[in-house]
N, C-alpha and C positions, 0 to 999 in steps of 0.2 A: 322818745320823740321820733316819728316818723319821718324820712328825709322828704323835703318837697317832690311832687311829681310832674313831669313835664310832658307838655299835649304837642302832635307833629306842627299843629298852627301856632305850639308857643316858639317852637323849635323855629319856624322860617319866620315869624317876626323877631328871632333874638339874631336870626341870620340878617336882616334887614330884605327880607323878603314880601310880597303881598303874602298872606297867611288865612286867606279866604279858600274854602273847600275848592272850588273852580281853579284858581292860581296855582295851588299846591297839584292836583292831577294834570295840571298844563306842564308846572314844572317837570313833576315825575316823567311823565308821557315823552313830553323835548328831549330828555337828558336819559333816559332811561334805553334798553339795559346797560349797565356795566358791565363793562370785561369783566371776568371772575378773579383776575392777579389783580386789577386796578383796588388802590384803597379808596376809601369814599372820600378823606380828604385830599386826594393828589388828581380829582378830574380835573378837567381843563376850565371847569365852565365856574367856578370858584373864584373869588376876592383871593389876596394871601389871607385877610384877616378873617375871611370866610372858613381857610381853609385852617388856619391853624386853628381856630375857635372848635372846630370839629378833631382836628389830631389830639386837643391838647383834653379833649374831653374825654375820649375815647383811651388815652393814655393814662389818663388820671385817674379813671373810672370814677369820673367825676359827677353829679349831681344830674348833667342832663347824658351821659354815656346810654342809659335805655333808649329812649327816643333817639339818638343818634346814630343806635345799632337798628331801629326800626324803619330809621331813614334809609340806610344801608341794603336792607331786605325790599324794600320797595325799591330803589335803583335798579339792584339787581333782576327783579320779577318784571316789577310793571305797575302802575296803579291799580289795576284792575282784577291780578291775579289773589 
């Protein structure tokens, strides 16, 4: 059996995010780039529970870890790129 796969809109409605294409490029664009040492869960602009949900996925290589490292790649580029 295949492990479920997770979309970057399922990823910011699991975050309690709007998860509309528009919202998710506001977001990226706002918050975008990351420092290159910054980890994705320790930005500032994070819930705790935003933030551990994303350490604890990323650690686990957990179910949503792809998309969370995709999220990761966008912060750091830009929506655009």
């Amino acid at each position: 059996m295949e492990s479920p796969t997770h979309s970057l809109p399922s990823l910011f409605k699991q975050l309690g995010l709007n998860n509309d294409p528009v919202s998710i490029d506001k977001f990226i664009a706002t918050h975008s780039p990351l420092k290159p040492e910054l980890h994705l869960a320790d930005a500032f602009f994070w819930s705790e529970s935003q933030a551990a949900f994303l350490r604890d996925e990323i650690l686990d290589d957990a179910d949503w870890a792809e998309v969370v490292d995709q999220l990761d790649v966008l912060m750091r580029k830009g929506r655009g790129v």
